[in-house]
C-alpha positions as CSV (number, residue, x, y, z in Angstrom):
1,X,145.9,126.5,81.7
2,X,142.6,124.1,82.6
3,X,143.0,121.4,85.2
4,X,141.5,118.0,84.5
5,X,139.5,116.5,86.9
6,X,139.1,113.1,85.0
7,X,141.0,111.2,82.3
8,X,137.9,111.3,80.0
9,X,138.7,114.5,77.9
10,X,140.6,114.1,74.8
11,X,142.5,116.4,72.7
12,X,141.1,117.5,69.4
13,X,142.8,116.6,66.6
14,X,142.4,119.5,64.1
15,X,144.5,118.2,61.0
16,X,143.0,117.9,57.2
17,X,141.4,114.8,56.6
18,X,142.5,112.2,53.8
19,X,140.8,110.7,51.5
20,X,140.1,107.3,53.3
21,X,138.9,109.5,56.7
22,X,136.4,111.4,53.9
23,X,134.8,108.0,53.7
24,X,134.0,107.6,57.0
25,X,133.6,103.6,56.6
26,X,136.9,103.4,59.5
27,X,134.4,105.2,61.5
28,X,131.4,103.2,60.6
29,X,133.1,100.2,61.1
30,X,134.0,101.2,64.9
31,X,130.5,102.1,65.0
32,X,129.0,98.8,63.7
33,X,131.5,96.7,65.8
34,X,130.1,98.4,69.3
35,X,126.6,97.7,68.1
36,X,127.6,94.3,68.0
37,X,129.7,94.3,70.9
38,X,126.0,94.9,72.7
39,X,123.6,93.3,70.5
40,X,125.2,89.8,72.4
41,X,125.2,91.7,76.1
42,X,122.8,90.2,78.6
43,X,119.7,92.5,78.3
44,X,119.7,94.6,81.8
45,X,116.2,95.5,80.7
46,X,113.3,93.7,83.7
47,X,110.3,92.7,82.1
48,X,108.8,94.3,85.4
49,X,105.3,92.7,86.4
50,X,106.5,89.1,85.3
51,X,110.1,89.9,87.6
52,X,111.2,91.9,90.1
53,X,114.0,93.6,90.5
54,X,115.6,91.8,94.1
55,X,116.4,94.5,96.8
56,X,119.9,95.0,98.4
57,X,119.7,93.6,102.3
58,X,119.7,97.1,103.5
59,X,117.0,98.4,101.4
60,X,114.1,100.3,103.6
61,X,110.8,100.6,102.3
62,X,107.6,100.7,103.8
63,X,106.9,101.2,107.4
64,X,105.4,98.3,109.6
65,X,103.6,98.0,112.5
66,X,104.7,95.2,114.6
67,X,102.6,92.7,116.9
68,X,103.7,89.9,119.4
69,X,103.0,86.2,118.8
70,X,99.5,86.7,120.8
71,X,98.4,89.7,118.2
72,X,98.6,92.4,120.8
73,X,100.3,95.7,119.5
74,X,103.6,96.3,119.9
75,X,103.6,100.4,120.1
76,X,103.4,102.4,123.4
77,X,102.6,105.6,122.3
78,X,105.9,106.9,123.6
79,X,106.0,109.0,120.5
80,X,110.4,108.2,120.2
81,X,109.7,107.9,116.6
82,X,108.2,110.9,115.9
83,X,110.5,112.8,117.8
84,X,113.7,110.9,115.8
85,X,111.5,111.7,112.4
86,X,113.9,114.1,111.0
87,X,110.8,115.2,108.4
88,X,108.3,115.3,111.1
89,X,106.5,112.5,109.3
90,X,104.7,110.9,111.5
91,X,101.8,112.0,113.9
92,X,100.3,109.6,116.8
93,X,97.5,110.5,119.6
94,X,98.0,107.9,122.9
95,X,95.1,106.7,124.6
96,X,95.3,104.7,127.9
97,X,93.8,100.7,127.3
98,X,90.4,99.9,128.9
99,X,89.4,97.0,131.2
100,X,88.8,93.6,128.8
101,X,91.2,95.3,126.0
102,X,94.5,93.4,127.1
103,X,93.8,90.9,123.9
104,X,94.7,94.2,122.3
105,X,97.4,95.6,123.3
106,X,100.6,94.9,125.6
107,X,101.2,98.0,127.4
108,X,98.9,99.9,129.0
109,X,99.5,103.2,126.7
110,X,98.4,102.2,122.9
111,X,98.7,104.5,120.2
112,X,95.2,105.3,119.1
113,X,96.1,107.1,115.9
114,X,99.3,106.1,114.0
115,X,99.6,108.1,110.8
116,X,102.9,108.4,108.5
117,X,102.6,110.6,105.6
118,X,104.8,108.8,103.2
119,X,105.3,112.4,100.6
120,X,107.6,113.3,103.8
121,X,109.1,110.3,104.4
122,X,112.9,110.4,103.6
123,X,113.1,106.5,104.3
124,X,116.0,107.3,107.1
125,X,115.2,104.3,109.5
126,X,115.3,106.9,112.7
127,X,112.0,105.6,113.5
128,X,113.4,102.2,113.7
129,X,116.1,102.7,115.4
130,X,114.6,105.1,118.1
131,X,111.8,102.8,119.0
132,X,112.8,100.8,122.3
133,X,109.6,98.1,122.0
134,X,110.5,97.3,117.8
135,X,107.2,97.9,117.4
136,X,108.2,100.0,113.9
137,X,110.1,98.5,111.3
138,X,111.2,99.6,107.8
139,X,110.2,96.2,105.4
140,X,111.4,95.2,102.0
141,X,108.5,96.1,100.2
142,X,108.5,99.6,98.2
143,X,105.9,101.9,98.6
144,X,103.3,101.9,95.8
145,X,102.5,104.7,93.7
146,X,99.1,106.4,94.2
147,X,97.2,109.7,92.2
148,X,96.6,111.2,95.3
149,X,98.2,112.8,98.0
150,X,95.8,112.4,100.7
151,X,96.5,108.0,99.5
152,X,100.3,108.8,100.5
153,X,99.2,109.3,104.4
154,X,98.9,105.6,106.0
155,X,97.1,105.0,108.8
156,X,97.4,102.8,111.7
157,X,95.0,99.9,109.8
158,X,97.3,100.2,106.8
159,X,100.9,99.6,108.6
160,X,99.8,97.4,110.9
161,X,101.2,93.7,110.4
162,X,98.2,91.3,109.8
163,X,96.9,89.6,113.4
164,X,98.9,85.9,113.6
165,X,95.9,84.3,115.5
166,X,93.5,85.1,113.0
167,X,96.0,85.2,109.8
168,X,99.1,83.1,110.5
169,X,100.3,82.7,107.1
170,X,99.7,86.5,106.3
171,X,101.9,86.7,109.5
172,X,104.6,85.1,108.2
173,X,104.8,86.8,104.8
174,X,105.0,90.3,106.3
175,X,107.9,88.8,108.6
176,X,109.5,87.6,105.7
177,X,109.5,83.7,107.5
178,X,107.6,82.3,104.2
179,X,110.1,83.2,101.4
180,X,113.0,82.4,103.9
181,X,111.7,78.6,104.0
182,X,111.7,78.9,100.1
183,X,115.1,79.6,100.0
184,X,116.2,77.3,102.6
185,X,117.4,79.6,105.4
């Protein structure tokens, strides 16, 4: 005796068929009637460069280094992230902040290599959470596809959110402040 997990099997009818069921036009009538069914579906197909698909609230894609209003750096080196990095993802170096260098950064401690190598990445948000100065954040964009692996390892210039003194509108978009006015939030 089988259990059934699911509803879906059905029995097998094993019975001689009749002259109409020799046809097979019942059966290609139920077949032509489903084509039709979907032939007046809304098309779930994205015609992708044109439109994008739009990402759930929670989605987490790629990583972010933040700055303050002033453009100063965010991160402290305290290395929390990589410690909550469950793939051991990303490396950092610290290196102390020099006399004439507080344009630069906020703390004292700066991280002087920053390096996450996305082909480890399991997209967890550890990082996030763990860092007590939200200097890392996961952003809405996805992560694009590159030929080689040594492309998939971002560095500190490439995660790091674009300066708001020198680039205020680039600012904004990698907040996300620019397509919220759009949409009237």
């Amino acid at each position: 005796m089988s259990v059934q997990i699911t509803n879906r099997s059905k029995p097998v009818d094993r019975r001689p068929m009749n002259w109409v069921e020799r046809l097979y036009l019942v059966n290609i009538f139920k077949g032509m009637a489903i084509t039709l069914k979907h032939f007046f579906k809304k098309k779930v197909t994205i015609k992708y460069p044109e439109e994008t698909r739009p990402f759930s609230k929670v989605f987490r894609g790629l990583h972010i280094l933040n700055r303050d209003e002033e453009g100063r750096e965010k991160c402290t080196a305290c290395g929390l992230c990589a410690v909550a990095c469950p793939a051991e993802a990303i490396t950092m170096e610290a290196a102390e902040r020099q006399e004439g260098e507080e344009h630069l950064y906020r703390e004292e401690k700066y991280a002087a290599k920053y390096e996450i190598n996305m082909l480890r990445c399991i997209f967890c948000g550890y990082c996030e959470e763990a860092c007590p100065k939200d200097a890392i954040y996961l952003s809405q964009t996805f992560t694009p596809a590159n030929y080689q692996r040594k492309g998939f390892i971002y560095k500190k210039d490439d995660l790091l959110i674009p300066n708001p003194v020198t680039d205020p509108e680039g600012y904004k978009k990698a907040l996300g402040t620019i397509s919220r006015e759009k949409e009237g939030v």
